[in-house]
Steps between C-alpha positions, in 0.01 A plus 500: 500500500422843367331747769183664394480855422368718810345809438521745857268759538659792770180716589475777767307803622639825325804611670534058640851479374393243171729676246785544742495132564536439120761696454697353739357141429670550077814667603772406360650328812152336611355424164522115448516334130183499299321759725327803316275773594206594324487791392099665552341788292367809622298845385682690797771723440866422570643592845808658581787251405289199308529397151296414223527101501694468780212578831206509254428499123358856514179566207184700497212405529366427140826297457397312805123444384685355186681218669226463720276409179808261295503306859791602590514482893472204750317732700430912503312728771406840576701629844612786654319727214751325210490125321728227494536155351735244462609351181378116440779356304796522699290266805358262288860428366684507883187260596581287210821463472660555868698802700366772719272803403476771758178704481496847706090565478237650665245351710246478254775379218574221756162347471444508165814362456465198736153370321691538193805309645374277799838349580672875534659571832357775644704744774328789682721747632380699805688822678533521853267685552178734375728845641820357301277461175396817537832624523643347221235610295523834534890517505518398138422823426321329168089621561314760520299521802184380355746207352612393862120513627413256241821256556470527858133382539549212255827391671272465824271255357724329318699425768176310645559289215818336584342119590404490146921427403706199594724673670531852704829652569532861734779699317588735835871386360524544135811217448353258821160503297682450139670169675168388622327526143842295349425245767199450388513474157785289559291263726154496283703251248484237791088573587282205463268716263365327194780510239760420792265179548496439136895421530511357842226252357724422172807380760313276776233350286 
């Protein structure tokens, strides 16, 4: 019996650990068959040591306006002074046809996302603590100081959000909180939610 596809929305605070976990969630050595990552565009400039299609599909802003209008994106938001969206057809095919697609999205991204796909798993990821947030912020070394002030008071009330997700996971360990998000992606396939019911209800009727 073929699994349905799952579509997993990571979302965190600025500075919550979200893109680590992906990273370390598609390794190589982690990665299992038929997962992807989707890949989001942005209008903010590269950082140090990204690449074009690999962290973000970087465009400007009239090219982003244009895909905006062809409706292009699942979902797209203003945050953190830049936009991002995420491309439609790669989720409609994982939710059609099976496999795993792992989403690494802001806050606001995450609830557009879920009214567009209702039977998404959805993983907040929390630091430690507010002083540990703030420290990770600022040693990226990636803002300007106006840039931080703006992260830094959205990551505090978005962090107020995190009953809104499925699931919350603390990354004070970066590889003890990539387990925890395997475990439960691993475990949402065995959930009595309402496609799960749809092929328990197939075997005992």
């Amino acid at each position: 019996m073929k699994r349905p596809g799952k579509i997993v929305i990571i979302s965190s605070p600025s500075g919550g650990g979200k893109t680590s976990i992906c990273r370390k969630l598609l390794s190589p050595n982690r990665r299992r068959k038929n997962w992807r990552f989707s890949i989001s565009y942005t209008t903010r400039t590269k950082r140090p040591g990204e690449r074009n299609g690999r962290e973000y599909f970087f465009v400007s802003d009239q090219e982003f306006a244009s895909l905006v209008k062809r409706n292009f994106f699942a979902e797209h938001c203003h945050v953190h002074l830049y936009r991002y969206g995420t491309p439609r057809d790669q989720l409609e095919h994982v939710a059609r046809s099976g496999g795993v697609m792992v989403l690494d999205v802001d806050v606001q991204g995450a609830f557009k996302l879920r009214k567009a796909f209702p039977e998404a798993i959805t993983v907040f990821i929390l630091p430690p603590s507010i002083t540990a947030l703030r420290k990770r912020l600022k040693k990226r070394g990636t803002e300007t100081r106006e840039q931080l002030r703006v992260r830094f008071e959205n990551a505090r009330k978005e962090m107020r959000l995190y009953s809104k997700f499925n699931y919350v996971v603390i990354n004070e360990e970066l590889d003890t909180a990539v387990k925890e998000v395997l475990s439960i992606i691993d475990s949402h396939y065995c959930r009595t939610d309402k496609l799960r019911a749809e092929q328990i209800a197939r075997i005992i009727r």
